[in-house]
BALOBA-1460 file (C-alpha; in Angstrom, 3 decimals):
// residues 327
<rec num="1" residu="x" x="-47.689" y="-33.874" z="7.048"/>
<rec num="2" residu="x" x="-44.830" y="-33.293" z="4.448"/>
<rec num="3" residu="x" x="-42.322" y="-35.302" z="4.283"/>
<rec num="4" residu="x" x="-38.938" y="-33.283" z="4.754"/>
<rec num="5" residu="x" x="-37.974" y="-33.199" z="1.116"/>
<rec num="6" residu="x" x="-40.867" y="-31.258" z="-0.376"/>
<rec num="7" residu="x" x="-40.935" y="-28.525" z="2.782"/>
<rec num="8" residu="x" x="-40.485" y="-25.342" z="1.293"/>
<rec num="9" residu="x" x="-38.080" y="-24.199" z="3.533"/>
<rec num="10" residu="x" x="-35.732" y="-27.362" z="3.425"/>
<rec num="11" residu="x" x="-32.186" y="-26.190" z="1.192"/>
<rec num="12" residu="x" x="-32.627" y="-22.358" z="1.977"/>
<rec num="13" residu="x" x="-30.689" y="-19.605" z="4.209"/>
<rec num="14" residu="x" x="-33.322" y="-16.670" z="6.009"/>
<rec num="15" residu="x" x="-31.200" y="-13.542" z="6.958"/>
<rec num="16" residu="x" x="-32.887" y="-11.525" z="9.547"/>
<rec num="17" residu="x" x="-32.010" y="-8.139" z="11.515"/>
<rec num="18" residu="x" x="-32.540" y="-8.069" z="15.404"/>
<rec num="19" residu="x" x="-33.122" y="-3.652" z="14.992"/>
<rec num="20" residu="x" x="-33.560" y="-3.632" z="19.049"/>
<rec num="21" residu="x" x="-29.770" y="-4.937" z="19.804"/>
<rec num="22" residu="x" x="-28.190" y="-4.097" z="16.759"/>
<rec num="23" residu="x" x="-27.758" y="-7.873" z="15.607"/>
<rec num="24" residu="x" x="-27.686" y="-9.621" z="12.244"/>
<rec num="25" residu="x" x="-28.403" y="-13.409" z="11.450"/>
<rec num="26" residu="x" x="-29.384" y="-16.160" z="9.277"/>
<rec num="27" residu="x" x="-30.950" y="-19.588" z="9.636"/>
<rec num="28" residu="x" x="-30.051" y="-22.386" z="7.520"/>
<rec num="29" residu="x" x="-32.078" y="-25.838" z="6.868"/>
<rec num="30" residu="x" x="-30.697" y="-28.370" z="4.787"/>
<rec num="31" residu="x" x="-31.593" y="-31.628" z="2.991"/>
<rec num="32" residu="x" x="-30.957" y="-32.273" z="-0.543"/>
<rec num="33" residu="x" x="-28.022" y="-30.160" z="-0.259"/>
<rec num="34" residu="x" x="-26.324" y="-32.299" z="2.232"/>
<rec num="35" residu="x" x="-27.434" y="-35.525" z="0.397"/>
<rec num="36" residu="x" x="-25.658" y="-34.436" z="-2.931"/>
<rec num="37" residu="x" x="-23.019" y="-33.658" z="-1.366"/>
<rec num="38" residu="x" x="-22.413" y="-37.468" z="0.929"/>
<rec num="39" residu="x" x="-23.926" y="-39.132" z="-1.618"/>
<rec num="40" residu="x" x="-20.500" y="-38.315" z="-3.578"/>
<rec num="41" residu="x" x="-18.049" y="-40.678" z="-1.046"/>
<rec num="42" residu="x" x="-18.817" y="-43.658" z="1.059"/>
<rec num="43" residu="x" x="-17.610" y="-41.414" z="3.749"/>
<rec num="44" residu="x" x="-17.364" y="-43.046" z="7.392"/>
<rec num="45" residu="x" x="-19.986" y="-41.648" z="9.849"/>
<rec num="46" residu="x" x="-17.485" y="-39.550" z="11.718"/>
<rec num="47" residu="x" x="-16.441" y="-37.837" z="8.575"/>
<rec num="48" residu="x" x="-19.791" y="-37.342" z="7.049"/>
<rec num="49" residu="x" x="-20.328" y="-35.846" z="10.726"/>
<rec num="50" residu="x" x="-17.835" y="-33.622" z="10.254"/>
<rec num="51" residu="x" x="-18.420" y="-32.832" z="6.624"/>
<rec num="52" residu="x" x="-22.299" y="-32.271" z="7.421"/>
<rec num="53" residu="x" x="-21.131" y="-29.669" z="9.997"/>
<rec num="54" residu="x" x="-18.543" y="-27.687" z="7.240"/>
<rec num="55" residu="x" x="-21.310" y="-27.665" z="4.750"/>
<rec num="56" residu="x" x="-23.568" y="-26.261" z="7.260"/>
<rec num="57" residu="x" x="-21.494" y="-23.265" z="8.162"/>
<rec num="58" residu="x" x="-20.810" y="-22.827" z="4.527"/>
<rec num="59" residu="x" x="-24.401" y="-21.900" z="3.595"/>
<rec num="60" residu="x" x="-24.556" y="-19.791" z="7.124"/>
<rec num="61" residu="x" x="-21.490" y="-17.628" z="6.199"/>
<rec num="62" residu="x" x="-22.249" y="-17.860" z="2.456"/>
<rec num="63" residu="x" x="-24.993" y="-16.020" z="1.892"/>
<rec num="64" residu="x" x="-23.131" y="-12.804" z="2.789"/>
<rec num="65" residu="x" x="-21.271" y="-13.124" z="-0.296"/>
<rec num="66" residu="x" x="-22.758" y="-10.905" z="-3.768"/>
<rec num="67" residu="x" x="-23.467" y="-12.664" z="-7.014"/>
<rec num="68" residu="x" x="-21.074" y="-14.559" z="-8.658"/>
<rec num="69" residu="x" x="-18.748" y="-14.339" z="-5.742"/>
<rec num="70" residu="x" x="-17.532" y="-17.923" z="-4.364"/>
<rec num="71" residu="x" x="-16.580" y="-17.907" z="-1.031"/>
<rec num="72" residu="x" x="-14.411" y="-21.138" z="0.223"/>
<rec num="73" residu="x" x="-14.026" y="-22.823" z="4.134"/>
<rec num="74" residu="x" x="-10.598" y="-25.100" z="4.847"/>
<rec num="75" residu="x" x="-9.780" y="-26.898" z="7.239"/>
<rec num="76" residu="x" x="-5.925" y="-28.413" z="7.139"/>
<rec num="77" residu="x" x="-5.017" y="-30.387" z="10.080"/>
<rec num="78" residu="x" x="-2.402" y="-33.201" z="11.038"/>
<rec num="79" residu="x" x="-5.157" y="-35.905" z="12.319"/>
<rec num="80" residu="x" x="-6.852" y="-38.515" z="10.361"/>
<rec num="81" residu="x" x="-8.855" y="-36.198" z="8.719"/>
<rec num="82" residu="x" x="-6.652" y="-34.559" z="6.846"/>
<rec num="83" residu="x" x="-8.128" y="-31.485" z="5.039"/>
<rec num="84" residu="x" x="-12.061" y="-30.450" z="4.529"/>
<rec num="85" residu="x" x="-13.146" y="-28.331" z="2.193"/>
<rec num="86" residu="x" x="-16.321" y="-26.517" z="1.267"/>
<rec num="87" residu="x" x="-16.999" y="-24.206" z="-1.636"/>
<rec num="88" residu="x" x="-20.498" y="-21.726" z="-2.136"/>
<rec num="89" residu="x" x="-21.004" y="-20.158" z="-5.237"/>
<rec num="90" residu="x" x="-23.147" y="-17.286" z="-4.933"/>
<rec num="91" residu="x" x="-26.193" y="-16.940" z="-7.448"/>
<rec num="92" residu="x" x="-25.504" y="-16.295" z="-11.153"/>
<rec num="93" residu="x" x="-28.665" y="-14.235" z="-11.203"/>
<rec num="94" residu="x" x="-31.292" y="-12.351" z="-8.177"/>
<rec num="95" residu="x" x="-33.380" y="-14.803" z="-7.204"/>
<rec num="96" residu="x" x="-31.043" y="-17.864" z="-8.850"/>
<rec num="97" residu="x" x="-29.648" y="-20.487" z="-6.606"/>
<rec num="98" residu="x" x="-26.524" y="-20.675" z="-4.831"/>
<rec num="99" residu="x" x="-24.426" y="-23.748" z="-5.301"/>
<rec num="100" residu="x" x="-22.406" y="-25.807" z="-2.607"/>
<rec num="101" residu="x" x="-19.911" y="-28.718" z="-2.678"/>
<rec num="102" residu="x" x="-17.496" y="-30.021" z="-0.592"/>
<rec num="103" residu="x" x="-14.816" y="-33.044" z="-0.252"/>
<rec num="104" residu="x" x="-13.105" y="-34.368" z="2.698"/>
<rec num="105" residu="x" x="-9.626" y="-36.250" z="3.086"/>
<rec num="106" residu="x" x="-8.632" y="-38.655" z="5.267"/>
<rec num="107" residu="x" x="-5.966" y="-41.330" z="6.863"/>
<rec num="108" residu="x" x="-8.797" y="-44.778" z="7.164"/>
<rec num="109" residu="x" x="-6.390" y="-46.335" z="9.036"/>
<rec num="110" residu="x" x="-6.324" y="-43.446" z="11.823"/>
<rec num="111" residu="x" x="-10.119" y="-42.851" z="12.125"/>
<rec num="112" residu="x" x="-11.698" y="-43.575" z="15.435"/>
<rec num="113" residu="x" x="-15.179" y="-43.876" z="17.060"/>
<rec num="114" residu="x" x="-16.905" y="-41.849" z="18.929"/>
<rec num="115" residu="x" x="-16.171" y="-37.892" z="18.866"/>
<rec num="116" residu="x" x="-15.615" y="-36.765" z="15.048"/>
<rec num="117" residu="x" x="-13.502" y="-33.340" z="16.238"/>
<rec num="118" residu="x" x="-11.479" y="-36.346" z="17.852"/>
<rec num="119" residu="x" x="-10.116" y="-36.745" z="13.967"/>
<rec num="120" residu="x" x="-8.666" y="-33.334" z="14.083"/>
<rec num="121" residu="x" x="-5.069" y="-32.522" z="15.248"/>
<rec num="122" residu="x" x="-3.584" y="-29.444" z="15.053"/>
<rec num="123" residu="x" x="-4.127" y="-27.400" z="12.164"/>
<rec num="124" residu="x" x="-5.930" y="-24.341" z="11.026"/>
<rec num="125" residu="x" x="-9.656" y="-22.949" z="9.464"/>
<rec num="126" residu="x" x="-9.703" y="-20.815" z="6.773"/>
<rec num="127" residu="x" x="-11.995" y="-18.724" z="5.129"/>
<rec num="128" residu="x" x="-11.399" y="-17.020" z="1.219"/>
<rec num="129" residu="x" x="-13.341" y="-15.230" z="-0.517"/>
<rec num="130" residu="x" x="-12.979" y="-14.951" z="-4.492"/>
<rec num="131" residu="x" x="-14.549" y="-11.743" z="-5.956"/>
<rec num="132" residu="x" x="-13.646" y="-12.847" z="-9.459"/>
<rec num="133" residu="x" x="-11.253" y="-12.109" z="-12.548"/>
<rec num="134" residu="x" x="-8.982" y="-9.581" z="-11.980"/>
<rec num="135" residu="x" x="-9.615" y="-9.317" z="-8.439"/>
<rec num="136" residu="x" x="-7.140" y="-9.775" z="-5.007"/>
<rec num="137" residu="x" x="-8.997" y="-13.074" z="-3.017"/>
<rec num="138" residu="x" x="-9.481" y="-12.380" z="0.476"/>
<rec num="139" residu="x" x="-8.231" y="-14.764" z="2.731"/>
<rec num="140" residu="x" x="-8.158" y="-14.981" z="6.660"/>
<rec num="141" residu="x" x="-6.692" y="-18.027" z="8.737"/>
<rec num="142" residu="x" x="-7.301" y="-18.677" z="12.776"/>
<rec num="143" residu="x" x="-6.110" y="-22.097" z="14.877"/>
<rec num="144" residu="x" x="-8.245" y="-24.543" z="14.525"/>
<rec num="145" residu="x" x="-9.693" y="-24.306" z="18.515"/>
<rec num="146" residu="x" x="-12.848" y="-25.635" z="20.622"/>
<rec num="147" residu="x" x="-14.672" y="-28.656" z="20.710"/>
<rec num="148" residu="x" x="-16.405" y="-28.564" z="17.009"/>
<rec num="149" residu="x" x="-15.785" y="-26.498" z="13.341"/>
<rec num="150" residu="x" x="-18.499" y="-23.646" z="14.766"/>
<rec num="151" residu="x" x="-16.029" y="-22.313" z="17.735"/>
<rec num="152" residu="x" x="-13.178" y="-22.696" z="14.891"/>
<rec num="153" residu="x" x="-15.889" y="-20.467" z="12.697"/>
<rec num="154" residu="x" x="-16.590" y="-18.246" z="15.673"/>
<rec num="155" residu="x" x="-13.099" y="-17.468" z="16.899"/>
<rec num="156" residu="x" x="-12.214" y="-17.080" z="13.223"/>
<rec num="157" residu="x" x="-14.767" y="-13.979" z="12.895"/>
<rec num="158" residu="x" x="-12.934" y="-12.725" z="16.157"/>
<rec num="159" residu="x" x="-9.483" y="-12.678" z="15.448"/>
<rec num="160" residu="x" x="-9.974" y="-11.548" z="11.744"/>
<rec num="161" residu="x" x="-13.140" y="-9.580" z="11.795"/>
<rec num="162" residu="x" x="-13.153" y="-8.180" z="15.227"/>
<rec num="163" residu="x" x="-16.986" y="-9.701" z="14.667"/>
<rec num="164" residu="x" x="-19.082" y="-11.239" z="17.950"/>
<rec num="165" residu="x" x="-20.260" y="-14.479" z="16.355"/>
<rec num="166" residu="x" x="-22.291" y="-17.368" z="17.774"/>
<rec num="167" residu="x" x="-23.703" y="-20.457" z="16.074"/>
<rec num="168" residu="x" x="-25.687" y="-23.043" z="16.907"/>
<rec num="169" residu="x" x="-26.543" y="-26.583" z="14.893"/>
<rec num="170" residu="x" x="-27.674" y="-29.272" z="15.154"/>
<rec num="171" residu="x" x="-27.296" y="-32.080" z="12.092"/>
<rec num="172" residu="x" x="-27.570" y="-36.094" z="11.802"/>
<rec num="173" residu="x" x="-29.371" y="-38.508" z="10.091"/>
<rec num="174" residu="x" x="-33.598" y="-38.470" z="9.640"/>
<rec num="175" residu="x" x="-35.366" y="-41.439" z="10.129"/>
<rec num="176" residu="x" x="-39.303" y="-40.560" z="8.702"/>
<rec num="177" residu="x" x="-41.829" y="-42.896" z="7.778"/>
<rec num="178" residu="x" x="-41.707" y="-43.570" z="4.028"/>
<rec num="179" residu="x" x="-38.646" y="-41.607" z="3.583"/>
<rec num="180" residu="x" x="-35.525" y="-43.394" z="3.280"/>
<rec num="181" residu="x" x="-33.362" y="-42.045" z="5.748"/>
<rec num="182" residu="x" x="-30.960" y="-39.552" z="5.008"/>
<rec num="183" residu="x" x="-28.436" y="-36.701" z="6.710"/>
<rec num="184" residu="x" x="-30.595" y="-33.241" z="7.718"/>
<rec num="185" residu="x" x="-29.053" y="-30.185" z="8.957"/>
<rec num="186" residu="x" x="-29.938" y="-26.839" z="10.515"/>
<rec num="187" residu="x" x="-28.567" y="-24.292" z="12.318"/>
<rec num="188" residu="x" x="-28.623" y="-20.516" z="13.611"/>
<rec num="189" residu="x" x="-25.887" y="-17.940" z="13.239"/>
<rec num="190" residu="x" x="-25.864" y="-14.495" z="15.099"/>
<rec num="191" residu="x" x="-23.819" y="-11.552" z="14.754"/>
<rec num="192" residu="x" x="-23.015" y="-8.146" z="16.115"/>
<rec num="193" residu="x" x="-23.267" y="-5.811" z="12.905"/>
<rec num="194" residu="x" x="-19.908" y="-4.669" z="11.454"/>
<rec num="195" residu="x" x="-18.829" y="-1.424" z="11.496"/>
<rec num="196" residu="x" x="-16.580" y="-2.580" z="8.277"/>
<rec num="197" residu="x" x="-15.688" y="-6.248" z="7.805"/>
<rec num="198" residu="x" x="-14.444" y="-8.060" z="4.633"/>
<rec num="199" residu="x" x="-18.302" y="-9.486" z="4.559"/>
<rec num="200" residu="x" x="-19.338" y="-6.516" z="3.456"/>
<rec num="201" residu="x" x="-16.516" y="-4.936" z="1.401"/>
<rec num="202" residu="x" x="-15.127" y="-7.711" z="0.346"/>
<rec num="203" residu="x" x="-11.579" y="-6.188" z="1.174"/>
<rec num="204" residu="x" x="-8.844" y="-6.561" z="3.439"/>
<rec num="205" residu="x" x="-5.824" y="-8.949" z="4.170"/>
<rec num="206" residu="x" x="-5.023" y="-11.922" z="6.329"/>
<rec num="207" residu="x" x="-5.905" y="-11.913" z="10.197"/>
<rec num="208" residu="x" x="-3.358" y="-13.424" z="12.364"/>
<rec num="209" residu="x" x="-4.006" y="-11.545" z="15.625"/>
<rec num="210" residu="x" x="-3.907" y="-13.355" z="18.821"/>
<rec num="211" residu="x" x="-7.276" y="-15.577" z="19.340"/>
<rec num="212" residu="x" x="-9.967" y="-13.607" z="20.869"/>
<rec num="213" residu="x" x="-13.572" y="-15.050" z="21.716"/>
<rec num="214" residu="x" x="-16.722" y="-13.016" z="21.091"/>
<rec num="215" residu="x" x="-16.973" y="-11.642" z="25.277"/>
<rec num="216" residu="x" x="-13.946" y="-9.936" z="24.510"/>
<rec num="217" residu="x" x="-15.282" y="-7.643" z="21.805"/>
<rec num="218" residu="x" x="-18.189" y="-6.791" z="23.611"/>
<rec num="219" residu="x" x="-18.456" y="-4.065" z="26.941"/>
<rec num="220" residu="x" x="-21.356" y="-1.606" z="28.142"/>
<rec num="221" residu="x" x="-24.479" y="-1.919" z="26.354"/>
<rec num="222" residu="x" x="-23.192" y="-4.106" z="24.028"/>
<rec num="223" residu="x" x="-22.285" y="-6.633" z="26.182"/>
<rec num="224" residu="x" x="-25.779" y="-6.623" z="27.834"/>
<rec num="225" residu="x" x="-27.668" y="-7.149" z="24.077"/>
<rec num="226" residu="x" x="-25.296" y="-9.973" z="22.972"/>
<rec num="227" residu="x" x="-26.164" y="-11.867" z="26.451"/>
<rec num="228" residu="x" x="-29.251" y="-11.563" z="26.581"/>
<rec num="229" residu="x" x="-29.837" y="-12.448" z="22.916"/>
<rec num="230" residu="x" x="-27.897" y="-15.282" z="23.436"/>
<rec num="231" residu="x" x="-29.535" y="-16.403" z="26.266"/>
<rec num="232" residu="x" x="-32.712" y="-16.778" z="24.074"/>
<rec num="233" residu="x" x="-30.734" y="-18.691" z="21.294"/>
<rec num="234" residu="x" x="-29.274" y="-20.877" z="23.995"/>
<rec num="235" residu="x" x="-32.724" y="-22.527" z="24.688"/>
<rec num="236" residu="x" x="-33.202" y="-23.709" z="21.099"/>
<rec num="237" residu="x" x="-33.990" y="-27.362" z="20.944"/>
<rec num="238" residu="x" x="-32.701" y="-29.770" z="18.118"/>
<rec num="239" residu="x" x="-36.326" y="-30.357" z="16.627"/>
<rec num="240" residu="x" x="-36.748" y="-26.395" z="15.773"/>
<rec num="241" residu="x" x="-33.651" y="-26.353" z="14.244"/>
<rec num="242" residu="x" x="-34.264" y="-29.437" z="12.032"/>
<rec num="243" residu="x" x="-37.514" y="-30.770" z="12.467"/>
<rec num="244" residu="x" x="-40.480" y="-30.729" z="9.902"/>
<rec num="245" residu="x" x="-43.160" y="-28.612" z="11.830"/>
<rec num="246" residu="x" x="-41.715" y="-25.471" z="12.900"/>
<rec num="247" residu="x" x="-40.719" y="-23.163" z="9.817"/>
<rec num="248" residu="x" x="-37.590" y="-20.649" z="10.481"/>
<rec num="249" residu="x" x="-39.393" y="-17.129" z="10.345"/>
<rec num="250" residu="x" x="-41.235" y="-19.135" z="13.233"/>
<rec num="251" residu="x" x="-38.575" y="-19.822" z="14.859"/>
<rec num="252" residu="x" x="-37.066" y="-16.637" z="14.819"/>
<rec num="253" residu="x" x="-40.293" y="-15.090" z="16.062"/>
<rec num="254" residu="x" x="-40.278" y="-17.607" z="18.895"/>
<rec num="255" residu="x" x="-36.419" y="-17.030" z="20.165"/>
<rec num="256" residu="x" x="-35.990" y="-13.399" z="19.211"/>
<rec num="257" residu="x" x="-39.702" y="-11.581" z="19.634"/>
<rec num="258" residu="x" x="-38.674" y="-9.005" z="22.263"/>
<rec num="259" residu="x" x="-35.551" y="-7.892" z="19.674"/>
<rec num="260" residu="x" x="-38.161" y="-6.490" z="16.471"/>
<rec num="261" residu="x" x="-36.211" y="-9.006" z="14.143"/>
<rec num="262" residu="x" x="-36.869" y="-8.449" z="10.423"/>
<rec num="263" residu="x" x="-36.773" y="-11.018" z="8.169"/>
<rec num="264" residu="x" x="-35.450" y="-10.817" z="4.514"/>
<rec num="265" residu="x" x="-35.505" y="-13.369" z="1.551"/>
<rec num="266" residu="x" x="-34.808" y="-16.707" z="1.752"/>
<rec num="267" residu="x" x="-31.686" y="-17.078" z="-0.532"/>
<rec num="268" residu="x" x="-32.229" y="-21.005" z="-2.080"/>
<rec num="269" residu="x" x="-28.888" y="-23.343" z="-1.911"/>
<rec num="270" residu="x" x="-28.431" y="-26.622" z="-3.534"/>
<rec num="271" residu="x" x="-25.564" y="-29.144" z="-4.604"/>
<rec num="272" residu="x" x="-23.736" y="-27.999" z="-7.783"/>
<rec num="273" residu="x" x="-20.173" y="-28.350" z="-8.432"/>
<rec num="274" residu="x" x="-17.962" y="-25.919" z="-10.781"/>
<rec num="275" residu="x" x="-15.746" y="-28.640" z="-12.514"/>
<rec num="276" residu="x" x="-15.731" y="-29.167" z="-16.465"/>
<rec num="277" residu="x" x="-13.455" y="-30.622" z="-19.157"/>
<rec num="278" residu="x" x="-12.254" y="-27.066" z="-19.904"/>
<rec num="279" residu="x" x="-10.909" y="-26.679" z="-16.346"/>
<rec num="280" residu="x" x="-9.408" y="-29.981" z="-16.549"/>
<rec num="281" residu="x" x="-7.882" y="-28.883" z="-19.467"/>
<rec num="282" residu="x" x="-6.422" y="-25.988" z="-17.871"/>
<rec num="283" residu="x" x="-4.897" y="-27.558" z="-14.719"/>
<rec num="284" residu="x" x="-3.539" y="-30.520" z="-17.246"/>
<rec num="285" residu="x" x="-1.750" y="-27.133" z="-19.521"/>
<rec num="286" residu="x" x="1.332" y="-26.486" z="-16.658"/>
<rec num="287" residu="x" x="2.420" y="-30.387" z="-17.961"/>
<rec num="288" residu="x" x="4.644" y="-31.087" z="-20.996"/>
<rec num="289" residu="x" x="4.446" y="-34.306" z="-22.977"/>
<rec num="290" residu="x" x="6.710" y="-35.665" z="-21.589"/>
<rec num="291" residu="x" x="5.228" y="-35.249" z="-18.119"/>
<rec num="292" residu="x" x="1.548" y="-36.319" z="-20.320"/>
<rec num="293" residu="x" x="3.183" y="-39.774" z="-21.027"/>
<rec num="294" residu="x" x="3.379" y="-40.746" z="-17.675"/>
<rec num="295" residu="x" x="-0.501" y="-39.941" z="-17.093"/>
<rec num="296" residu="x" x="-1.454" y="-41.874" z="-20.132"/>
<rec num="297" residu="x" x="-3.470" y="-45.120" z="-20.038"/>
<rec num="298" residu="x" x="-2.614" y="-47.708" z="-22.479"/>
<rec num="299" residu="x" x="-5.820" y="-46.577" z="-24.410"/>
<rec num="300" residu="x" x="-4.378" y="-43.305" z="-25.462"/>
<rec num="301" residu="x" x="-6.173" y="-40.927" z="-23.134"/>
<rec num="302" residu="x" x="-5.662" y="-39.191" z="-19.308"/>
<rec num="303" residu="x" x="-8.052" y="-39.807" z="-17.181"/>
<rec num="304" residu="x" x="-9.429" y="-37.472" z="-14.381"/>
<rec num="305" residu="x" x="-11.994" y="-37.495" z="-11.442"/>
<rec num="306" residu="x" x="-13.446" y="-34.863" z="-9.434"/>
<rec num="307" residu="x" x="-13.507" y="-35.030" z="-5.771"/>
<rec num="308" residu="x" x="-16.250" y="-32.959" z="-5.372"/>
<rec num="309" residu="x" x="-19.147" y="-34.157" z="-7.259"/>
<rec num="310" residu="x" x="-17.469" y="-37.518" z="-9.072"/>
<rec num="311" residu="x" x="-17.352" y="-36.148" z="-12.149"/>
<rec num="312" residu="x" x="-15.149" y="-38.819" z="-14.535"/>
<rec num="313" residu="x" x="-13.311" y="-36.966" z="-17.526"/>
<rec num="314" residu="x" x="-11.446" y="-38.766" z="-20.712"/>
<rec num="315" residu="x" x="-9.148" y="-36.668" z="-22.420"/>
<rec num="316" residu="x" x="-7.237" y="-37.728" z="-25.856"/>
<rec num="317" residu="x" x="-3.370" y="-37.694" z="-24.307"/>
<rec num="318" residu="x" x="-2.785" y="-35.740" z="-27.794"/>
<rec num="319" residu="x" x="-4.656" y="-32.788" z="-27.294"/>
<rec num="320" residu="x" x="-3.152" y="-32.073" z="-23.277"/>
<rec num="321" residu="x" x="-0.355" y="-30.444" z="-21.840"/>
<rec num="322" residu="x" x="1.257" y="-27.494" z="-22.746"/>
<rec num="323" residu="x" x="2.815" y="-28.764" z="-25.734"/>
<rec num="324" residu="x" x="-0.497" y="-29.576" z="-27.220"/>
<rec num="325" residu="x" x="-1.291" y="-25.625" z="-26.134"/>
<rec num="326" residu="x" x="1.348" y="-24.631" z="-28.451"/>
<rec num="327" residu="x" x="0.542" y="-26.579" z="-31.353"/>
């Protein structure tokens, strides 16, 4: 048997088409994805739950995006775990792979044990969608709601979208003989296709209609496909969704074989973060020396880390700052 880090369909996202009820979806498995990304913070197990479940959803709702678009989740809330956030760069080139990262923040002292959505308070989940240069971001914002980040994610792509939208994951650590054990993730996202929707235009403004839930989107005929497809995804068990021996095009075939699903590329995803010394550069350019002198160590230089992938930059204090710009 392979071990779960050289299985061809670990780190990719399968987009399929149920043509009988009208219904779009994609499968995600994860490995070496989510293990870059940890790897990056000693982050307690509730947060690393909770970041595992973020990154996740990113590469589910991600792969909509073109090339070269970057597509962003938030969540801001007022608990001990303060803000998440999750970035997916679509590919530079067909057939390149997308890159994901994502950082969490959080109060130590006001963790808990047990349930990680216990760490949220009140707050909201936000999707934005950056098309590029010279181009207006798309942004919409729902409550944060439910028991986990999906129903956040799923009454999102209700209020904003006017979208039906189900997932289902499952995510934790792997144990495997041999294999030292490490976080795995998979999961299963379903969707009533758009009859226009910012994930496929790319345009639009900010949603901030009262929260609906997929049942009330659907009536007639409708209604009778998105139960009865989700009655078949409802009897998914963990080990499809993240186990070694059953690959997703299998899976699919398994849950959805009376719906003629059609299955399209696998898109690849792995960890990869955006930062550089230009950037650093950049958001260092709004300061003036003055403001530069306070950063500076005694060695002469500014200092900067990334959250995202660790990333340590040392910068000559002379050559930062919006003075040094100017000269």
């Amino acid at each position: 048997m392979l071990h779960s880090a050289e299985l061809d369909w670990d780190d990719t996202v399968l987009p399929f088409q149920l043509d009988k009820s009208d219904m779009r979806g994609r499968v995600a498995r994860l490995d070496g994805v989510l293990s870059g990304v940890l790897k990056q913070h000693a982050y307690p197990p509730v947060v690393e739950a909770l970041v595992a479940e973020m990154t996740l959803l990113t590469a589910l709702i991600g792969q909509t995006v073109k090339l070269r678009w970057k597509l962003s989740l938030q969540v801001q809330s007022k608990g001990a775990v303060r803000m998440i956030v999750t970035d997916y760069y679509g590919p530079e080139n067909e057939g390149d792979a997308a890159r994901i990262r994502a950082y969490a923040s959080f109060d130590a002292e006001k963790l808990t044990t047990g349930n990680p959505m216990d760490q949220i308070g009140e707050g909201y989940f936000a999707i934005l969608i950056d098309q590029g240069e010279g181009t207006q971001p798309y942004q919409g914002i729902t409550p944060l709601s439910g028991t986990s980040l999906s129903e956040s994610a799923e009454a999102y792509f209700a209020q904003s979208e006017q979208l039906p939208t189900k997932f289902t994951l499952s995510y934790g650590r792997a144990t495997e003989p041999g294999v030292a054990e490490h976080w795995r993730a998979g999961g299963i996202m379903l969707q009533h296709m758009p009859k226009a929707s910012p994930f496929v235009t790319a345009e639009g403004g900010t949603g901030e209609a009262g929260l609906l839930v997929a049942a009330d989107l659907v009536s007639g005929e409708t209604e009778e496909n998105w139960t009865r497809v989700n009655f078949h995804l409802d009897t998914v068990e963990d080990l499809e969704l993240i186990g070694p021996s059953i690959t997703p095009a299998t899976l699919l075939t398994r849950l959805f074989h009376e719906e003629n699903p059609r299955i399209f590329d696998a898109q690849r995803v792995e960890f990869g973060c955006s930062c550089s010394e230009e950037k650093v550069r950049q958001s260092l350019s709004i300061y003036s020396a003055k403001d530069i002198e306070t950063m500076t160590t005694e060695a002469g230089t500014v200092t900067a880390d990334c959250q995202f992938c660790g990333a340590h930059y040392v910068l000559d204090a002379k050559t930062v700052g919006f003075d040094a710009a100017d000269g």
